[in-house]
C-alpha positions as CSV (number, residue, x, y, z in Angstrom):
1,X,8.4,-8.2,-14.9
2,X,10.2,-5.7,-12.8
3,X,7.3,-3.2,-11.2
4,X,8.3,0.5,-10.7
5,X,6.6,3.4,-9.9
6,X,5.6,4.7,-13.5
7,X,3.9,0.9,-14.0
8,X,2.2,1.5,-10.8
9,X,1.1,4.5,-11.1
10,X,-0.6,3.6,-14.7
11,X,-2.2,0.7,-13.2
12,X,-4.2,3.3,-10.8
13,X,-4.9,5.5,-13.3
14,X,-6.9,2.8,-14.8
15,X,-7.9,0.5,-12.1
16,X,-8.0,2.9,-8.7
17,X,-9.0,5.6,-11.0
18,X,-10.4,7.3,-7.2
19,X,-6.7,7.4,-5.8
20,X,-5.2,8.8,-9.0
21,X,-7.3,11.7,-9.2
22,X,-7.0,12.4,-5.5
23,X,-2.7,12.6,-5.9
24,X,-2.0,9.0,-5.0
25,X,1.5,8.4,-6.2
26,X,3.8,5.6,-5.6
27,X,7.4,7.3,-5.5
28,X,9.7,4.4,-4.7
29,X,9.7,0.2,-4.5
30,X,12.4,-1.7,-3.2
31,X,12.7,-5.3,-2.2
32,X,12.2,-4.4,1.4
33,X,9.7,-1.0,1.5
34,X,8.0,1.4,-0.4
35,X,6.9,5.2,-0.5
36,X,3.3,6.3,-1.7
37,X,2.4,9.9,-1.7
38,X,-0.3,12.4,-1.8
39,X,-0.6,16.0,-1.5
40,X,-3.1,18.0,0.5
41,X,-5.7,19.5,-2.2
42,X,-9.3,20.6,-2.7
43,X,-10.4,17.9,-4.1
44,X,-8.7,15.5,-1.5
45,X,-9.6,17.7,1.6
46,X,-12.3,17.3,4.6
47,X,-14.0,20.2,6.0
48,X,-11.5,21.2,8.4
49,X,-9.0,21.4,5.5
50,X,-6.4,18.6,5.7
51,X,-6.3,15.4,4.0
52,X,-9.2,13.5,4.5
53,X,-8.6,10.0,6.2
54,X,-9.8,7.7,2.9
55,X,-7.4,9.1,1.0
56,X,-5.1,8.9,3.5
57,X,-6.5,5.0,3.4
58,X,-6.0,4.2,0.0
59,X,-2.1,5.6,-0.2
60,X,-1.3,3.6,3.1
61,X,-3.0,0.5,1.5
62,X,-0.7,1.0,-1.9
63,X,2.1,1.0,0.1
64,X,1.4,-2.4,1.4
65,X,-0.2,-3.9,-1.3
66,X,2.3,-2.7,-3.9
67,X,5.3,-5.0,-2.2
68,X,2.5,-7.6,-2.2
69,X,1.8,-7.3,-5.6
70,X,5.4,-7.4,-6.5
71,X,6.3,-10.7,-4.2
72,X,3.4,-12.2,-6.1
73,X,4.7,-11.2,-9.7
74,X,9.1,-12.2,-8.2
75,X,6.8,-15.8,-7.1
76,X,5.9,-16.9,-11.0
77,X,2.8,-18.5,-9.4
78,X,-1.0,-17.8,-9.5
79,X,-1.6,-16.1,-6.1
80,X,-5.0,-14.0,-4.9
81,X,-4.3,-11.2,-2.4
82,X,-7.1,-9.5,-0.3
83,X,-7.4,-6.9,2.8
84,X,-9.0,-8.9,5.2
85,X,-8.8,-6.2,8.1
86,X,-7.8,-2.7,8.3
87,X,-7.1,0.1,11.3
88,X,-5.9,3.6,11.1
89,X,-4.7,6.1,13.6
90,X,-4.9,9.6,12.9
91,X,-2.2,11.5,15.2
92,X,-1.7,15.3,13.5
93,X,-3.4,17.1,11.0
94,X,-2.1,15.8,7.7
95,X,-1.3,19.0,4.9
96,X,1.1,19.5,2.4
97,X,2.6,16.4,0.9
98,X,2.1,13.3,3.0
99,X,4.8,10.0,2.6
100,X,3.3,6.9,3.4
101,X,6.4,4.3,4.4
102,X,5.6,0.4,4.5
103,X,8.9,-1.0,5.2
104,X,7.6,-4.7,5.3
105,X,9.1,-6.1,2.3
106,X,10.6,-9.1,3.7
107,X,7.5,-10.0,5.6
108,X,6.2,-10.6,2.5
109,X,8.7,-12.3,0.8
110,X,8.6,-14.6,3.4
111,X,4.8,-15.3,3.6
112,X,4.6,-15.4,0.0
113,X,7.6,-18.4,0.2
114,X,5.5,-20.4,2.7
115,X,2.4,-20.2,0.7
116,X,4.2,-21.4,-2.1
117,X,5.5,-24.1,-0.4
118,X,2.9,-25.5,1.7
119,X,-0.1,-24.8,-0.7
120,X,-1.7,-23.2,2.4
121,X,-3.2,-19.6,2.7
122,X,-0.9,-17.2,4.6
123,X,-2.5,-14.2,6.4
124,X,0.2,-11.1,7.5
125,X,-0.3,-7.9,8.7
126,X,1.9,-4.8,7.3
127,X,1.9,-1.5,8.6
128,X,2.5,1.9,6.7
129,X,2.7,5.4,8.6
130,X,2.7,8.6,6.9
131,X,4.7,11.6,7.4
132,X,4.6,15.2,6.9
133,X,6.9,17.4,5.2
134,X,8.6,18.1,8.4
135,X,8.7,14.5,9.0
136,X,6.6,14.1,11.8
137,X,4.5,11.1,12.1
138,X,0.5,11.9,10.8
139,X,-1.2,8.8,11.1
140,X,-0.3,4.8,11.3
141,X,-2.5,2.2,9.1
142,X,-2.5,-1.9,9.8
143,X,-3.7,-3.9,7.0
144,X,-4.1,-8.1,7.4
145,X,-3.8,-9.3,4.0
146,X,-4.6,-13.0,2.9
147,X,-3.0,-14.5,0.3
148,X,-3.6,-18.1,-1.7
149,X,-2.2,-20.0,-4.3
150,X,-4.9,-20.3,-6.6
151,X,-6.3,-23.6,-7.9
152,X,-5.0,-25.4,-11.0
153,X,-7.5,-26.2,-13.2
């Protein structure tokens, strides 16, 4: 099954119902990167009236864990993903519409390929940043994901 954004965006409707209602969007998915965005509301805001950092989490985690996702579903095998670690840095004041960029595609590719292979958990660390409208740089996220074939029963 090919992933795109519409698919991806249903899924967090119904299972990261949180980021849907908060304006999480994934925009684009290629092989090698992805875009997730959000705009600066009310309901998404913090007191001092920017985008407050968890949703600013849980679009930089899509757009890691959506090219993960989609390595998983291009492998044909049974493969368990989780966020083992995560850091943020917060470097502007994040309003209007926010893109966050992970352009670690082939990082995963290739971890998901040694898993695979060697039967052996793989752990990798991608990084998304997000942008302004303007295109400056907001804030950076790190995620280490772990992945593992699962057991045959």
């Amino acid at each position: 099954m090919r992933l795109t954004p519409s698919k991806i965006n249903k899924f967090v409707l119904f299972k990261l119902p949180s980021a849907y209602f908060s304006g999480v969007r994934l925009k684009e998915i290629t092989r090698e990167a992805a875009t997730v965005t959000v705009k600066h509301r009310w309901i998404n805001q913090n007191p001092f009236k920017s985008l407050y950092w968890a949703t600013q989490g849980m679009a930089s985690e899509l757009a890691t864990g959506v090219l993960v996702i989609q390595e998983i579903e291009n492998a044909g095998e049974k493969i368990s993903m989780l966020v083992r670690s995560q850091k943020g840095t917060f470097t502007k004041k994040a309003t209007g519409r926010i893109r966050f960029i992970c352009n670690d595609g082939l990082k995963v590719k290739a971890a998901i390929e040694t898993a695979v292979k060697t039967g052996e958990g793989q752990s990798l660390t991608l990084y998304a940043e997000g942008f302004d409208e303007s295109g400056e740089s907001v804030s950076n996220f790190e995620y280490e994901w772990g992945i593992k074939l699962r057991k045959k029963k």
